[in-house]
N, C-alpha and C positions, 0 to 999 in steps of 0.2 A: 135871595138867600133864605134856608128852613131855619129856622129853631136859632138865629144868629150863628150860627155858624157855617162856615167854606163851602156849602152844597148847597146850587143853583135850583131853584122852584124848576119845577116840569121837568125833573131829572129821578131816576132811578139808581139808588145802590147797586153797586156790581159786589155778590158774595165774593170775602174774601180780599176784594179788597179795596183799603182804608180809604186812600187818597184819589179813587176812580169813581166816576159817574158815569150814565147815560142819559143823554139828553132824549127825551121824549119823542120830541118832533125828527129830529133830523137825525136819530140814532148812533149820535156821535159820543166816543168817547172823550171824556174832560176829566183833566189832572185839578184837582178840589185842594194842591197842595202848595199854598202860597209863599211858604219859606223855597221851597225848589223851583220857582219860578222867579224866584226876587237874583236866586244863584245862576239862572240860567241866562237870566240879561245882565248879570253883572258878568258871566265869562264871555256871552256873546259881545259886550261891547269891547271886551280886554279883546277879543283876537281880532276885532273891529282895526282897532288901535294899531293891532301888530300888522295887520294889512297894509292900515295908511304908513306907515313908518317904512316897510317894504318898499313901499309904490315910490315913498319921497327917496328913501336911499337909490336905487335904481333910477331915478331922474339923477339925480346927484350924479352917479356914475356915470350917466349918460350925458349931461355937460362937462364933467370933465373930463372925457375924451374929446370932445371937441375943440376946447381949450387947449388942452396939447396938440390937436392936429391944428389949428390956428398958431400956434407959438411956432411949432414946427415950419409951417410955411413962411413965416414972418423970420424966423431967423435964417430958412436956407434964401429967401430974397435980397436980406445984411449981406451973406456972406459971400 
């Protein structure tokens, strides 16, 4: 980092603006903006979350159909 602060050595200022670099070598642009990056994994793991919660409801539903097709069999053999 220059001058202690957010902008990576062997990086150039992009005019205009703040929170953008370029890296020297591989002329890659870099976001220099470490509060928006701290929000960016804390929404990526929130919709992480809402994925896995997806995936287990839809198990869920998908053993409880089975369950009733098990109950179903098991009562028209009772009856």
């Amino acid at each position: 980092m220059r001058d202690g602060s957010n902008i990576p050595t062997g990086t150039i200022n992009i005019e205009g603006e703040r929170d953008l670099v370029r890296d020297r070598n591989s002329k890659a642009l870099l976001n220099t903006n470490l509060e928006s990056l701290k929000a960016y994994k804390i929404k990526r793991n929130a919709n992480l979350k809402i994925l896995e919660y997806e995936n287990d409801i839809n198990t869920l539903k998908t053993e409880i159909v089975e369950i009733r097709n098990m109950i179903e069999i098991l009562v028209n053999k009772i009856t």
